[in-house]
C-alpha positions as CSV (number, residue, x, y, z in Angstrom):
1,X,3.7,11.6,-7.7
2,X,1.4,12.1,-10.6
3,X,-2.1,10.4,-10.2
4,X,-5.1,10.0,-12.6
5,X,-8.2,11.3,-11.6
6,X,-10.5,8.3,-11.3
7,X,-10.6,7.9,-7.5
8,X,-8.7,6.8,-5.0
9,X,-7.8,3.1,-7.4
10,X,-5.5,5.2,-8.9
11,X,-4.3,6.7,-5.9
12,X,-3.3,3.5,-4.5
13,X,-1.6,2.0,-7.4
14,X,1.3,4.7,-7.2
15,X,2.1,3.8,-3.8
16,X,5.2,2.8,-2.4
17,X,6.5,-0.6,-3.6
18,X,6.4,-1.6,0.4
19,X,6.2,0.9,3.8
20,X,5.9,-1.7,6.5
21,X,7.7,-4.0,8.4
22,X,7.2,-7.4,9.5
23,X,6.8,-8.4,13.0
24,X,8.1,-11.5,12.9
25,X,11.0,-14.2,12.3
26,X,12.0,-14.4,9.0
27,X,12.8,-17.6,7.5
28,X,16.3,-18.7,6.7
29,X,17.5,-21.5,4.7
30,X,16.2,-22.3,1.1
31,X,13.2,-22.4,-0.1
32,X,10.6,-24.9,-1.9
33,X,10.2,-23.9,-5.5
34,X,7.9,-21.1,-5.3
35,X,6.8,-22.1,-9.1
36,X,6.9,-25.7,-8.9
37,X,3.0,-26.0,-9.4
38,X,3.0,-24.7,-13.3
39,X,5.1,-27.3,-14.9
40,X,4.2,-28.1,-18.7
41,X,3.5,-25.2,-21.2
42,X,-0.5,-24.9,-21.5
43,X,-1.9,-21.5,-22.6
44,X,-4.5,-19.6,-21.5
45,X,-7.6,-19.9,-23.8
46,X,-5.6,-20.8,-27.4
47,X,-3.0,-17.9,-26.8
48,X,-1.0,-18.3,-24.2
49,X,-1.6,-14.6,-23.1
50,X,-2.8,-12.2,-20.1
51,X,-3.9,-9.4,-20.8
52,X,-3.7,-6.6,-17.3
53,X,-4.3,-2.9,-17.1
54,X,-4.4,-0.1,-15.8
55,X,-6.1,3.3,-15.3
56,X,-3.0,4.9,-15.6
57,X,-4.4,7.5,-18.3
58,X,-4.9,7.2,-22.3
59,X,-0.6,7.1,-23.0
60,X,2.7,6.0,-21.4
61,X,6.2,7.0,-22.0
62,X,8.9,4.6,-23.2
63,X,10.6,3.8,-19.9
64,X,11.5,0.7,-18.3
65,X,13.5,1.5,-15.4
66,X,12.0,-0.1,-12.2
67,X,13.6,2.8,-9.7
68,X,11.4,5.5,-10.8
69,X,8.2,5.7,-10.0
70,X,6.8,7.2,-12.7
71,X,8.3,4.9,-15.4
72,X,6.2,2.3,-17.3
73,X,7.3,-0.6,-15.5
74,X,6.3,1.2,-12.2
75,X,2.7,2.5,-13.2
76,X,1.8,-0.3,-15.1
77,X,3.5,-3.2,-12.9
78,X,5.3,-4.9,-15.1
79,X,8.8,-4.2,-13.6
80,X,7.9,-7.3,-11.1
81,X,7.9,-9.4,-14.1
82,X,11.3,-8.5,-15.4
83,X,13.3,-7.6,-12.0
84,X,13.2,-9.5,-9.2
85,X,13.3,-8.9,-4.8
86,X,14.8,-11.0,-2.5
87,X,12.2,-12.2,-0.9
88,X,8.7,-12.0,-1.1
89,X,6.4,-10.8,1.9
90,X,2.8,-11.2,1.9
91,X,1.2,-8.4,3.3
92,X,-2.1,-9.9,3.8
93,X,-1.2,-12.5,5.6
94,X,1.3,-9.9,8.1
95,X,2.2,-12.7,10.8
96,X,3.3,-14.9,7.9
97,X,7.4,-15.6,7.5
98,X,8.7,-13.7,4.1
99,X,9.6,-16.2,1.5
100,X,13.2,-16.7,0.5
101,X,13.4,-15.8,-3.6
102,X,16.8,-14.4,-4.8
103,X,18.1,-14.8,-1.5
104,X,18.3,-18.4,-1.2
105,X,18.2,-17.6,2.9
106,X,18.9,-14.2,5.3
107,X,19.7,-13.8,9.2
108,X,19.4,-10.5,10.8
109,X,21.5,-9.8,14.0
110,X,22.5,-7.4,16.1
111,X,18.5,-6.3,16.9
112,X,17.7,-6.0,13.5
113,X,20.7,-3.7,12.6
114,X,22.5,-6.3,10.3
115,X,21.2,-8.9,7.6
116,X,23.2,-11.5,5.8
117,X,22.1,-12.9,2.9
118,X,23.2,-15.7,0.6
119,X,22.8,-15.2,-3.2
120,X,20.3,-18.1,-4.5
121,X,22.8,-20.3,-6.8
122,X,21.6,-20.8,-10.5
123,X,19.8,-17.5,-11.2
124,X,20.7,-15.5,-14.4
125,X,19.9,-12.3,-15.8
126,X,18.1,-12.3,-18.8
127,X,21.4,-11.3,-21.0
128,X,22.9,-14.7,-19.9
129,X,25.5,-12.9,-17.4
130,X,25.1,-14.8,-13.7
131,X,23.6,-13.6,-10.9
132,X,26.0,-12.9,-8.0
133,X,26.6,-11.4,-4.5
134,X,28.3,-8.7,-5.9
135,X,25.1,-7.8,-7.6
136,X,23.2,-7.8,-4.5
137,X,25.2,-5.7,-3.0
138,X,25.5,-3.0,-5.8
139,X,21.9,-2.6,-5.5
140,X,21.8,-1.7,-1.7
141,X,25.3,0.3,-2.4
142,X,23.2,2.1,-5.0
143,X,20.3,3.2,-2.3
144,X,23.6,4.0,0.1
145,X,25.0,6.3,-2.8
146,X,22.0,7.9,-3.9
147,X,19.3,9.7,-2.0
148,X,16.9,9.6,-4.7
149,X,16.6,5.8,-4.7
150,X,16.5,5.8,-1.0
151,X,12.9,6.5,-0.9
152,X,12.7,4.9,2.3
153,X,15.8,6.9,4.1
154,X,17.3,2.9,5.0
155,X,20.3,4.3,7.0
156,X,22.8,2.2,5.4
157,X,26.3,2.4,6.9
158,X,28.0,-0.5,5.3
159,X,27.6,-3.3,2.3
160,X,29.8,-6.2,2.0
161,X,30.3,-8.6,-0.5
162,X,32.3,-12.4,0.4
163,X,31.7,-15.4,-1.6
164,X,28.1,-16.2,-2.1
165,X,26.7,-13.9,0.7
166,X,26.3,-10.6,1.6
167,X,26.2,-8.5,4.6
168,X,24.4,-5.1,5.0
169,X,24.9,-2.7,8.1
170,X,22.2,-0.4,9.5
171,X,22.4,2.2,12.1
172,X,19.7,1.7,13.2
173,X,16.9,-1.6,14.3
174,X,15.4,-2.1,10.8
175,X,12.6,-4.0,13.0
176,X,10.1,-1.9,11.1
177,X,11.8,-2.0,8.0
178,X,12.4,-5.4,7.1
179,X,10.0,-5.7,4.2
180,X,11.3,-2.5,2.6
181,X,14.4,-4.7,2.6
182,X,14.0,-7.6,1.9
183,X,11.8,-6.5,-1.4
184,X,15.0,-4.8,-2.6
185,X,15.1,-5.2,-6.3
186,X,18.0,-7.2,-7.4
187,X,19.9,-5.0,-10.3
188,X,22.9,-6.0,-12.8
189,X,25.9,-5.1,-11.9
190,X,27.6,-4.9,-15.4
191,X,25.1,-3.2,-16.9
192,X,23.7,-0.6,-14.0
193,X,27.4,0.7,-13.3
194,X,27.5,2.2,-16.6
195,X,24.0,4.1,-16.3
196,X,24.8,8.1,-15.3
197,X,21.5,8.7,-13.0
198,X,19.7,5.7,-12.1
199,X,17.1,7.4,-10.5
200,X,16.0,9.6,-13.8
201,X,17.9,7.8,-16.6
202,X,15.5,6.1,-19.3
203,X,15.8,2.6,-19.7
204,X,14.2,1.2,-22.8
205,X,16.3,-2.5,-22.8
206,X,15.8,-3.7,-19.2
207,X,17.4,-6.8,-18.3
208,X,16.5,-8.8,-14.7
209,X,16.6,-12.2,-13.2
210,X,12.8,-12.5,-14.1
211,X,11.0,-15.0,-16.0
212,X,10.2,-12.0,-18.7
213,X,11.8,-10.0,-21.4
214,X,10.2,-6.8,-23.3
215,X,9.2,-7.9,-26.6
216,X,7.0,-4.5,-27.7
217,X,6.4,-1.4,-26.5
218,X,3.8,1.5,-27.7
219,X,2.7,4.2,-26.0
220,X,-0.6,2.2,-25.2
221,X,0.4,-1.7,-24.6
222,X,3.1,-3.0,-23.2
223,X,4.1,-6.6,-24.3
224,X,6.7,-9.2,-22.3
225,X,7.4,-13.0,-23.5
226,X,9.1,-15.6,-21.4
227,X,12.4,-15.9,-21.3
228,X,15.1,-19.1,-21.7
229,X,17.0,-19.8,-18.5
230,X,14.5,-18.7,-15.6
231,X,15.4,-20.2,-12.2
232,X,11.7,-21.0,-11.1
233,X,9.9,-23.5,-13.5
234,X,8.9,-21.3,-16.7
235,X,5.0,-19.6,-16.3
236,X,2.4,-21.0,-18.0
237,X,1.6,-17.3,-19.5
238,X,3.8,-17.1,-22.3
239,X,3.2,-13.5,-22.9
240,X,2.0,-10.7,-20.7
241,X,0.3,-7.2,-22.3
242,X,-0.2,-4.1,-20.6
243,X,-2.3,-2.0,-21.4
244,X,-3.1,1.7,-20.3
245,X,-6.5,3.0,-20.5
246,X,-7.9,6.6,-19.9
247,X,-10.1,5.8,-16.8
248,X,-12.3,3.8,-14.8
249,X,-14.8,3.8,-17.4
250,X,-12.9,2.3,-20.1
251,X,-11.4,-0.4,-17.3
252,X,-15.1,-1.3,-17.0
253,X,-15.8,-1.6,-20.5
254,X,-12.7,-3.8,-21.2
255,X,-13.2,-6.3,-18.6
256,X,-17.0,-7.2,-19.3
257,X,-15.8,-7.9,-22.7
258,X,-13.0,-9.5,-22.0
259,X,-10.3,-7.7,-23.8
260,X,-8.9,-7.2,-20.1
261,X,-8.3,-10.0,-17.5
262,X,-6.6,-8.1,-14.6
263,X,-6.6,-5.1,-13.0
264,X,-6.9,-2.8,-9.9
265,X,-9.5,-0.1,-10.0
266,X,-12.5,1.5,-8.3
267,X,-15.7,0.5,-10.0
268,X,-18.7,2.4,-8.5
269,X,-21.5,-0.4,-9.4
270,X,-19.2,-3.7,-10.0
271,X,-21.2,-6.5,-8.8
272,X,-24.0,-5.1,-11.4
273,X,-21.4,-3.7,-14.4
274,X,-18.8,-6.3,-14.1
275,X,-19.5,-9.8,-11.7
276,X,-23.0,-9.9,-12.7
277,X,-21.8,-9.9,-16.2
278,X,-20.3,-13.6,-16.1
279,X,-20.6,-14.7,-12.2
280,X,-18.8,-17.8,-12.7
281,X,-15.4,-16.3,-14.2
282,X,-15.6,-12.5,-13.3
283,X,-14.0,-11.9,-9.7
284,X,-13.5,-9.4,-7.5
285,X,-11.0,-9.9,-4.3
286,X,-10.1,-7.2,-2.2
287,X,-8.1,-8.0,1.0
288,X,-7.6,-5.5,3.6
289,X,-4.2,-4.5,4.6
290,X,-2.7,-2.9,7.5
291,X,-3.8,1.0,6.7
292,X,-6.6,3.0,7.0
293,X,-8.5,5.7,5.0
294,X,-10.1,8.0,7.1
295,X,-10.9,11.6,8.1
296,X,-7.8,14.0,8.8
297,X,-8.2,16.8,11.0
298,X,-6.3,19.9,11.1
299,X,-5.4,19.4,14.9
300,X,-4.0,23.1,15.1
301,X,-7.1,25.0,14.3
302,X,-9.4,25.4,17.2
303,X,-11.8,23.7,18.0
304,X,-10.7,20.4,17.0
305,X,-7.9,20.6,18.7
306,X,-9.7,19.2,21.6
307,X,-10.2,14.9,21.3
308,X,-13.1,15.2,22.7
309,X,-14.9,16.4,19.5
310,X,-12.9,14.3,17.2
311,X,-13.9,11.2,19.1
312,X,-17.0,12.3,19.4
313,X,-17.1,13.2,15.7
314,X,-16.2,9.3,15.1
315,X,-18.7,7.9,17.4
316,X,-21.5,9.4,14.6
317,X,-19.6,8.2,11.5
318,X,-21.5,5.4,10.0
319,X,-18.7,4.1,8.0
320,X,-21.1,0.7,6.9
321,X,-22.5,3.3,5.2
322,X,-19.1,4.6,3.1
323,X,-18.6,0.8,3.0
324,X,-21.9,0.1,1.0
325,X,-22.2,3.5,-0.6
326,X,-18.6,5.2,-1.1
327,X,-16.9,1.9,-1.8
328,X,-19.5,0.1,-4.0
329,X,-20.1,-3.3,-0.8
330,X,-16.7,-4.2,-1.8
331,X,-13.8,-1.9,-2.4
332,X,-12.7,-1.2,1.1
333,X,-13.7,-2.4,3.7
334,X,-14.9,-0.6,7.1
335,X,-12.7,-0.1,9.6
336,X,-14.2,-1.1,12.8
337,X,-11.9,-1.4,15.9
338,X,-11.7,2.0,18.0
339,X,-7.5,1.1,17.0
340,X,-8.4,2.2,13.8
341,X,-6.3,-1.1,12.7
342,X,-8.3,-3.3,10.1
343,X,-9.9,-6.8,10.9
344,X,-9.2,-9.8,11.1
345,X,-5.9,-8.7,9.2
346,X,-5.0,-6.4,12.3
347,X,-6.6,-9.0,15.3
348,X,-3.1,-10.1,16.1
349,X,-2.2,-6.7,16.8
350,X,-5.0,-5.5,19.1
351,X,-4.4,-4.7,22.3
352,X,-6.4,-7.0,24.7
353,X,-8.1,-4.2,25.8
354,X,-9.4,-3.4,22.9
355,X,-10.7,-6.5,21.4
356,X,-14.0,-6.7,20.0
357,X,-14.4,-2.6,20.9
358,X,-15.8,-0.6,17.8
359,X,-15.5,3.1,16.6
360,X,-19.2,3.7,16.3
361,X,-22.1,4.5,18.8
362,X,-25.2,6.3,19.2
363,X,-26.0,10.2,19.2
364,X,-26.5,10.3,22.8
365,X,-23.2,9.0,23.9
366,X,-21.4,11.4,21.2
367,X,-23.4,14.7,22.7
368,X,-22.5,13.4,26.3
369,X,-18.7,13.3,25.2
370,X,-18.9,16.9,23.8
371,X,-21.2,18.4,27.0
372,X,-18.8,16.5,29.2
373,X,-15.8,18.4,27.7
374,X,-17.5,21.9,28.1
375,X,-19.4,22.0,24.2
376,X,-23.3,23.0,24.6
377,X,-26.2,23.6,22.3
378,X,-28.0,26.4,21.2
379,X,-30.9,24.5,20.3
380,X,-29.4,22.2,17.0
381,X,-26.4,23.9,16.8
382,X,-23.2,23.0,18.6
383,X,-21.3,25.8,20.5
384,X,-17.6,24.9,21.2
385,X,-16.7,25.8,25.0
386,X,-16.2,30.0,23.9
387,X,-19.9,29.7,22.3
388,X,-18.9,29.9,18.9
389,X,-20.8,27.1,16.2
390,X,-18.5,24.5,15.5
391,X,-18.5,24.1,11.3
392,X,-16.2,22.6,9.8
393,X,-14.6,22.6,5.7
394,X,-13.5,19.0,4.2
395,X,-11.9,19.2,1.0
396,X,-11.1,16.7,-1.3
397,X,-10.7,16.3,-5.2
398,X,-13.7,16.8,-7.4
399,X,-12.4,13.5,-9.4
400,X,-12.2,11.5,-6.7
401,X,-16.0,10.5,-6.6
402,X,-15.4,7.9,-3.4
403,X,-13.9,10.1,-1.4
404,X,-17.0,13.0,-2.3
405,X,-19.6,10.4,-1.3
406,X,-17.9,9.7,1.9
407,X,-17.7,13.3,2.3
408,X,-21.3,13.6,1.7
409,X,-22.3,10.6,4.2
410,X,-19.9,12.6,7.1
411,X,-21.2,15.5,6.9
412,X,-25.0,14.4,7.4
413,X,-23.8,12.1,10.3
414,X,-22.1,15.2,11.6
415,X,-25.4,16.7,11.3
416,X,-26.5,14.8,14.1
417,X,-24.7,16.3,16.2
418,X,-24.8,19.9,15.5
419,X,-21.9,20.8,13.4
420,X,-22.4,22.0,10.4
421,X,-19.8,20.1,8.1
422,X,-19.6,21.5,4.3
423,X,-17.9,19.0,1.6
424,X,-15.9,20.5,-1.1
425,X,-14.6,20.0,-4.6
426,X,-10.7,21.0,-5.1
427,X,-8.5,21.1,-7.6
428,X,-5.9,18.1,-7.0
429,X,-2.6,19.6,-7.7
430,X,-4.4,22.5,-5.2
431,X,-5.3,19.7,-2.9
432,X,-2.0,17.8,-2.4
433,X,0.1,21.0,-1.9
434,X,-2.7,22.4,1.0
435,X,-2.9,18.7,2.7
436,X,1.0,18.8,2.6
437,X,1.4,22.4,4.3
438,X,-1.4,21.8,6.5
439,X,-3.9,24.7,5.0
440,X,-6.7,22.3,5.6
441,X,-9.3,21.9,7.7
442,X,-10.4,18.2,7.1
443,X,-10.2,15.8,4.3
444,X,-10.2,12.4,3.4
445,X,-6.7,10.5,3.0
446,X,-5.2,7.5,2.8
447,X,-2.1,6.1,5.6
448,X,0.7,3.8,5.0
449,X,0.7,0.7,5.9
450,X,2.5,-2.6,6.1
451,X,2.9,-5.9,7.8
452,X,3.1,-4.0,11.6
453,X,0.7,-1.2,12.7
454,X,3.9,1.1,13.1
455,X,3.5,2.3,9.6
456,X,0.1,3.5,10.1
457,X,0.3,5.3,13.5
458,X,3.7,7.0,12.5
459,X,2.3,8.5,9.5
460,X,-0.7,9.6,11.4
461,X,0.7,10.3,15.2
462,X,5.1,10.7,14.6
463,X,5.8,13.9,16.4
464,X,9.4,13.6,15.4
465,X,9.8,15.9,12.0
466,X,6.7,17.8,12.4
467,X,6.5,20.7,10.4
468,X,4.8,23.8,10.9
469,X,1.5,24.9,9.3
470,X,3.1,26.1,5.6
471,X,5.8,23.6,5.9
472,X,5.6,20.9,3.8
473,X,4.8,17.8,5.5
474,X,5.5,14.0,4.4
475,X,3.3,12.5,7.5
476,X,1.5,13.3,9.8
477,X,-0.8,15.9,7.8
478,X,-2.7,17.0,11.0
479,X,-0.2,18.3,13.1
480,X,-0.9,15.9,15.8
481,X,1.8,17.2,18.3
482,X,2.2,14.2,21.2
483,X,5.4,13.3,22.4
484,X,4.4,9.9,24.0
485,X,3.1,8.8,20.8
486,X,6.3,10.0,19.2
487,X,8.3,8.5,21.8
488,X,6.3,5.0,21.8
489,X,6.8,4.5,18.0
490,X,10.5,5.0,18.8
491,X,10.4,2.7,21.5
492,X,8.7,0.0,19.0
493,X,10.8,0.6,15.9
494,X,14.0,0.3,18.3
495,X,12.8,-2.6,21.1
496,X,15.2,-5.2,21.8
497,X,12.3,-7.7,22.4
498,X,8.6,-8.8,21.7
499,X,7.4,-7.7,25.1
500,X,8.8,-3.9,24.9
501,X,7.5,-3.8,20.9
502,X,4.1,-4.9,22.7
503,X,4.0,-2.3,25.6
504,X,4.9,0.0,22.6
505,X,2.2,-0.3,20.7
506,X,-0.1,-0.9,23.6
507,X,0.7,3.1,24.2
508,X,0.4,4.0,20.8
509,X,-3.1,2.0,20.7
510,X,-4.2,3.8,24.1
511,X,-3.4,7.2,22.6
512,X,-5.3,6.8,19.5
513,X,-8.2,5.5,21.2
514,X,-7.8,8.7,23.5
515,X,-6.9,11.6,21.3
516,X,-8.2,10.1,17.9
517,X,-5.7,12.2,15.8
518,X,-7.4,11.1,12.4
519,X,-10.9,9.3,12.0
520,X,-10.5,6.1,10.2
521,X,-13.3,4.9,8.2
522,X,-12.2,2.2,5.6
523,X,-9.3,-0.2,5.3
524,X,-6.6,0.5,2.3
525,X,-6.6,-2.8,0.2
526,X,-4.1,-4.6,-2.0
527,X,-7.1,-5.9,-4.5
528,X,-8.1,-6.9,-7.8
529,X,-10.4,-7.4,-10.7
530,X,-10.0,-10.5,-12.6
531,X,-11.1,-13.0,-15.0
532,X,-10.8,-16.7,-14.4
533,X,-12.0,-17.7,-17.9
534,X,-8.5,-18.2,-19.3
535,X,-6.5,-18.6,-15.7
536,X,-6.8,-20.4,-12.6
537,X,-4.7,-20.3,-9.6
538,X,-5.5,-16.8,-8.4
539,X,-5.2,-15.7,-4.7
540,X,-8.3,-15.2,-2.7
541,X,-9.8,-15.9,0.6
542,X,-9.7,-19.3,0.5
543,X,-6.1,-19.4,-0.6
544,X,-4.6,-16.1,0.3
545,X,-1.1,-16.9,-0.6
546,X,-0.2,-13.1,-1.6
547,X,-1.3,-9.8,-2.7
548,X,-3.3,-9.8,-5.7
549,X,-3.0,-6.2,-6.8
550,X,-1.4,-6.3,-10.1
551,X,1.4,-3.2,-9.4
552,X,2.5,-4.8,-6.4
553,X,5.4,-7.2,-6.2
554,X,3.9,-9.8,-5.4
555,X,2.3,-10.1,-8.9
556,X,5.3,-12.0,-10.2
557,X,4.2,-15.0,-7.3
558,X,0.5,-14.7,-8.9
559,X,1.4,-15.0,-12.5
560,X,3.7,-18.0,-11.7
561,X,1.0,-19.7,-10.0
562,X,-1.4,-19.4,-12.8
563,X,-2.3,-22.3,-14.9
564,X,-4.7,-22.8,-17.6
565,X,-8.5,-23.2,-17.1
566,X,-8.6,-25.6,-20.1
């Protein structure tokens, strides 16, 4: 992945389309209309036109191809507009049932190891050609065929087409996975088959079941129109523009004057520079989700391999403080629970245990952990159990200004306690190769996350791949070498029912609490700046009804429900 350097907004907007499961029963059998609200053809302000952006730097490249991360469609969002899943799953509302979309209803059997689903009746492509089983299940024969597209390593044995519905074989419980599936991007059939590498090929024509088609394309903004013959009821947004801009800066400056109406960025003073502007139409909603930035320790280098200085180092983290400071009061919020899962999103998860416990504590009870586990003091300064000073490096980006500041608020907490902890500025191509063979001592990062906690704690805890220091790694960036954990998240991702996933993660919860592998701080989010001078109908707290972040796939649900403000 390539990522601008204007914190960690951009960071987060290259993410995977979905890593997360979702720990409950999915719906089958049709579903209402999910556009049914936006009959009629108003238009925004006397246009008929939305403009979103991103800080995705000052040019982009002519590519529409929604498998490749990189393309234009991917960075910007706008693939969501033109292809479509088969389901949508709102991951902040994790306990919610997916919502049936181009599969008009799915049934997994067999513990999660087999889905059937039943191709929606009606739906087009945008070329006129139907939309078919055999479509369906070309585009999970595609991920079977080709590892590149597999970016989630689905261990698909078997697709099957019959009449309207299709049938998909795992080898494994896809318990954990079912949102990764289910957000599968429907692909044509006629046209796909003819493309050499669909996992590098450019695509400049797309074509998709979506309610948009590309109308223009420059290296700077991207244009889509509606399209005849959409399934849903036809958006109120007649056109959509995308534009890229060269930072956070110039994301500011467009939306306090209006030029842009939706985006998903880090803006260090935004109730002042942007809501403050115009309070009654510029909004900011940022919804938690189930991941957590935090603090990753090297857990091979000595001391800190022993918990009992990482969880004392958390007790001293004052992460209201990151909250107020790092993330501007609003970006993301602090991560509370000693589970290091997010609130309220994460409450449901919680072991009863560890309700209403929190990370945080006073000085005293931090020093009495470390004395208690052999550390003592040479007057200020703490000795590990050998008598050498404990200090300790943290590295992260010098671009990534959130992430500095948090840096900056650890290490005088850390003070506190008698370790000397120095923040550092690093080159970021530098940076992601040393996080990834472990030649780190601490930094900020970011986890997975999804609609179960397993996505988290096996990126942060999964003992099963771990790779040596100088290895790359893919997860688990701190070594953290415990085979319960590693067995538990096995034991979750594969239980045969509710009460074994719970006794799972109950383990994984305990161990956490216990060895503290990484030191959450802050809650990833799946937020947005936006304008509701032109367009009503957005998601927020009151009305939650999905993700808001403009990249995500869910931002074809948000555009349908938008209607005019007058």
């Amino acid at each position: 992945m390539s990522f601008a350097s204007t914190g960690s907004a951009a960071r987060r907007t290259m993410a995977p389309l979905v890593v997360a499961a979702i720990s409950l029963a999915l719906v089958a059998g049709c579903s209402s209309n999910p556009g049914s609200a936006n009959k009629g053809d108003g238009a925004g302000g006397a246009t008929g036109v939305l403009n979103v952006g991103m800080p995705q730097g000052a040019t982009v490249k002519n590519n529409s191809n929604p498998l490749l991360p990189t393309s234009a469609a991917a960075v910007l969002g706008y693939r969501y507009m033109i292809y479509e899943p088969l389901a949508m799953v709102n991951l902040v509302k994790p306990t919610e049932p997916a919502k049936p979309w181009l599969a008009s209803k799915f049934e997994w059997a067999d513990n999660y190891r087999t889905l059937t689903l039943t191709a929606r009746d009606g739906v087009t492509f945008s070329d006129g050609k139907p939309m078919t089983a055999e479509d369906i299940a070309y585009s999970f024969q595609l991920m079977k065929d080709n590892k590149a597209l597999n970016t989630s390593a689905l261990p698909i044995e078997s697709v099957t087409a019959s009449g309207k519905d299709v049938t998909v074989k795992f080898g494994t419980s896809q318990f954990v996975r079912q949102a990764v599936v289910l957000s599968t991007l429907v692909l044509p059939k006629h046209l796909w088959s003819a493309i050499a590498d669909p996992a590098t090929d450019t695509v400049e024509n797309p074509v998709g079941t979506g309610p948009y088609t590309l109308k223009s394309f420059t290296p700077q903004t991207v244009t889509l129109t509606t399209r005849n013959g959409y399934w849903q009821d036809a958006p109120k947004i007649k056109e959509l523009r995308y534009t890229t801009y060269s930072g956070n800066d110039a994301i500011t400056s467009a939306l306090t004057s209006g030029a842009l109406e939706w985006t998903y960025a880090f803006i260090p003073d935004a109730k002042k520079l942007y809501t403050a502007k115009d309070p009654e139409h510029n909004k900011l909603w940022f919804p938690a989700n189930l991941s957590a930035d935090g603090l990753w320790i090297n857990t091979t280098n000595k001391p800190f391999d022993n918990p009992a200085l990482r969880r004392a180092m958390s007790v001293v983290i004052n992460r209201q403080d990151i909250f107020n400071q790092a993330s501007a009061g609003y970006f993301k919020p602090a991560v509370e629970s000693i589970t290091g899962l997010p609130t309220p999103i994460g409450d449901a998860f919680i072991s009863p245990e560890y309700q209403g416990k929190k990370s945080e504590g006073d000085v005293a009870s931090a020093k009495k952990i470390l004395t208690d586990a052999g550390f003592t003091y040479n007057g200020e300064t703490l000795q590990d159990p050998t008598g050498k000073p404990v200090t300790l490096t943290m590295t992260d980006p010098a671009g990534w200004g959130d992430y500095q500041t948090t840096l900056t608020i650890i290490s005088d907490n850390l003070k506190q306690i008698g370790i000397k902890a120095t923040p550092e500025k690093a080159d970021q191509d530098a940076w992601f190769t040393a996080i990834a063979n472990g030649n780190f001592q601490a930094a900020m990062h970011w986890s997975n996350g999804g609609a179960t906690p397993y996505d988290m704690y096996q990126n942060i805890m999964d003992g099963a791949g771990l790779q040596p220091v100088g290895s790359p790694a893919t997860n688990n960036y701190g070594r953290f070498d415990n085979k319960e954990a590693t067995k538990a998240l096995a034991d979750y991702a594969n239980a045969a029912d509710e009460a074994s996933r719970k006794a799972a993660l109950a383990t994984l919860q305990r161990i956490f609490v216990e060895q503290m592998p990484m030191i959450p701080t802050s809650a990833g989010n799946y937020g947005a700046e936006y304008s509701t001078k032109n367009w009503t109908g957005w998601p927020d707290d009151s009305n939650p009804y999905a993700p808001i972040q403009p990249t995500q796939v869910n931002a074809l649900d948000v555009v349908l429900h938008l209607k005019p403000a007058h």
